[in-house]
C-alpha positions, 0 to 999 in steps of 0.5 A: 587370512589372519587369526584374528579375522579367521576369529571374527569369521567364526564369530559371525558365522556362530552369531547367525546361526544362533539366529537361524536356529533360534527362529527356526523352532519359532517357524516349525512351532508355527508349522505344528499349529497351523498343520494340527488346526487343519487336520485336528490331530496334533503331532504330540499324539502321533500325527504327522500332518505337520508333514505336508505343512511347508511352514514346518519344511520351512523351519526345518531348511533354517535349522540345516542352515544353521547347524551348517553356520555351527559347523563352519564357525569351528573351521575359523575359530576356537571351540572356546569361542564358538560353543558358548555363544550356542546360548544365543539361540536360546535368546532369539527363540525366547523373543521371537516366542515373545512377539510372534507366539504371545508366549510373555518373556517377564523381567526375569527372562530378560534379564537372563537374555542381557546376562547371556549376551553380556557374558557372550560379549565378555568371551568374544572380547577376551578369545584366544587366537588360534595358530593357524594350521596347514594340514589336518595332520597337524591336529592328528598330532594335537589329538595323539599327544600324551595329555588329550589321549589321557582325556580321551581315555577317561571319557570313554571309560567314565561312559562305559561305566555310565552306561553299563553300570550307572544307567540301569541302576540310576539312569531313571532317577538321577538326570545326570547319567543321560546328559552326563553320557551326552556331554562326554561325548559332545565334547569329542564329538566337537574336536572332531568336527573342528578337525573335520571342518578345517581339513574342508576348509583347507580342501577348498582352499586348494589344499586336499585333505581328503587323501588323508586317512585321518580326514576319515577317521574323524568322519567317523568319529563325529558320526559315532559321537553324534548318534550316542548323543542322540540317543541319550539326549532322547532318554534324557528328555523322555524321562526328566522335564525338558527346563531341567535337562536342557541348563543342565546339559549346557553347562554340562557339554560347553564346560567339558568342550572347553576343557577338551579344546584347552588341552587339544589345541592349547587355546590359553597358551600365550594368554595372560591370566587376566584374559583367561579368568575374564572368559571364565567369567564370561562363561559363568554369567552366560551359563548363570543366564541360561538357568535363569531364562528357562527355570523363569519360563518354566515357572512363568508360563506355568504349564498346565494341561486340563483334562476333562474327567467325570465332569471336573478339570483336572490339571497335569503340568506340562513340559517347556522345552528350549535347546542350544545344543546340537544334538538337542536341536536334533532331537527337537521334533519330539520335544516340540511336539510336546510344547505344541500340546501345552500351547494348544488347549481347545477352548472348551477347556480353557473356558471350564478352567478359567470357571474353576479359578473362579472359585 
C-alpha cells in the first residue's frame, strides 16, 4: 500500500471514530436517563442502575469501537494527521445533543464546529507522507535516536517535578499541574501506540513482530502512560470545571504529540515550508474552534442546579463536560454522571425556579 493510501486509511478510520465516539456519549447519556427515570436514583448520586440499562452497554460498545478505529488509524497515518482530528468527536456530540437531547447548539457553537472542520480539512490536505516501515525495529532506532531521548528525558523529569513538587503545592489551584502531567505523558503514550500499532499491522500482514522485544516494550509503556493519564485527568476533572480543563488539555496534548511526532518520526522532513505552516495554521483554527464550542456551551446552556432549601430556590452551577481525548473519554462515566444531574432537574424545581424568575 502506498503512502498516500495508507494517509487516506488513516484518515477514515480517524473520521469514524470520531463518529463513533461522538455519538457514543449521546447513547450512554441516553442509557443514564432512562436507567435514573426507572430506578429514581441518578448515577451522580451513586446509583449504578445504568448498570442493568443496554442503551448505557450500547453506548459503551460504540465507545470500544472507536477508541479501537483511533488506535488503528495511527498504524497508517502520522500522529500529526491523526490526532488533531480527535476535535471532530466534540462535533458529532454537540449536534447529535442538538437533535436528540434538545441540548441548543447556538450560533456561536456552530461556528466553533465550522472552524473545527475547516481547520481539520486544512490539516488532511497539507499532511505529510509518512516513509514506510518494515520492522518495529525501525521505530526502535527512530525512538533511541539522540534528539527523541532528549525529548523523553525532559518529559519525565518535567513530570517528576509536576508531581512531587508542583502538585502538592498547586495542584488544587493551578489547572495546569493535573493536564500538564496528563499531556506530557499523552504524547509518549501516543508514540507508543503508533509503534504498538503498526508492529500489529505488520504481524498481520505476515510479518511477526511479536518475537521482538521491543514490541513488548512499548506494550508496556502505553499501559504505563495510559493509567498516569487516567489518574490525573480524574484530579483534573474532580477539581476544575470540566468546560476549563477539557480546551485546555486538547490544546495542551495535541500540540505536545505533534511535536513528539516531528522529532521521532520526522513528519515535516521533506515538506516545504508552505505546507508546514498551513498545518500549523489548520491546527490553530481547530484548537481556536475547540475553545469556542465549550466556553459557548458552557455560557449557553447556563447550568444551574436549584436546590430547594427552608422554602426558597437556591441556585449552584453546575459542570458541562465535553471530552476529545483519549484518557478523557476513559474517564467519562464520572464526568457524565454529572452532566446527567445537570439535565435532570425534577419538575417541582424547575416549576418553583421559572416562579422566582418571574419576579
Amino acid at each position: 500500500m502506498s503512502s498516500s493510501e495508507d494517509n487516506l486509511t488513516g484518515f477514515i478510520l480517524a473520521l469514524s471514530s470520531s463518529g463513533f465516539i461522538g455519538s457514543s456519549f449521546i447513547i450512554k447519556k441516553k442509557g443514564l436517563r432512562r436507567a435514573a427515570a426507572a430506578s429514581g436514583v441518578r448515577a451522580g448520586v451513586g446509583g449504578f442502575s445504568y448498570l442493568f440499562e443496554p442503551l448505557w452497554w450500547l453506548g459503551l460498545i460504540t465507545m470500544i469501537v472507536g477508541e479501537v478505529a483511533n488506535f488503528v488509524a495511527y498504524a497508517f497515518a502520522p500522529a500529526v494527521l491523526v490526532t488533531p482530528l480527535g476535535a471532530l468527536s466534540i462535533i458529532v456530540s454537540a449536534v447529535l445533543a442538538h437533535f436528540i437531547l434538545h441540548e441548543k447548539l447556538h450560533r456561536l457553537g456552530i461556528l466553533g464546529c465550522v472552524m473545527c472542520i475547516a481547520g481539520s480539512i486544512v490539516i488532511v490536505i497539507h499532511a505529510p507522507q509518512e516513509s514506510p516501515i518494515t520492522s518495529v525495529q525501525e521505530i526502535w532506532s527512530m525512538g533511541t535516536q539522540p534528539a527523541f531521548l532528549l525529548y523523553v528525558g525532559s518529559v519525565i523529569v518535567l513530570v517528576f517535578i509536576l508531581i512531587f513538587h508542583c502538585v502538592p503545592r498547586w495542584g488544587h489551584t493551578n489547572v495546569l499541574i493535573f493536564t500538564g502531567i496528563c499531556s506530557l505523558m499523552g504524547s509518549l503514550s501516543v508514540m507508543s501506540v503508533k509503534a504498538l500499532g503498526t508492529a500489529l499491522k505488520l504481524t498481520f500482514e505476515g510479518n511477526n513482530q511479536l518475537i521482538y522485544p521491543e514490541t513488548w516494550f512499548f506494550m508496556l509503556v502505553v499501559a504505563i502512560c495510559v493509567i498516569t493519564q487516567m489518574n490525573y485527568l480524574n484530579k483534573a476533572l474532580d477539581t476544575f470545571n470540566t468546560a476549563i480543563v477539557s480546551p485546555i488539555y486538547y490544546v495542551m496534548f495535541t500540540s505536545l504529540t505533534i511535536i513528539a511526532s516531528v522529532i521521532m518520526f520526522k513528519d515535516w522532513d521533506g515538506q516545504s515550508g508552505a505546507n508546514i505552516v498551513s498545518e500549523i495554521c489548520g491546527f490553530v483554527i481547530v484548537i481556536s474552534g475547540t475553545i469556542l464550542l465549550h466556553t459557548t456551551k458552557d455560557f449557553e446552556r447556563s447550568s444551574f442546579k436549584v436546590s430547594i432549601v427552608g422554602g426558597y430556590a437556591s441556585l449552584s452551577p453546575t459542570l458541562s463536560p465535553v471530552s476529545p481525548t483519549l484518557s478523557t473519554r476513559l474517564c467519562s462515566g464520572n464526568v457524565e454522571s454529572m452532566d446527567h444531574d445537570q439535565e435532570n432537574v425534577p419538575p417541582s424545581e424547575e416549576v418553583c425556579f421559572r416562579r422566582q424568575e418571574m419576579y
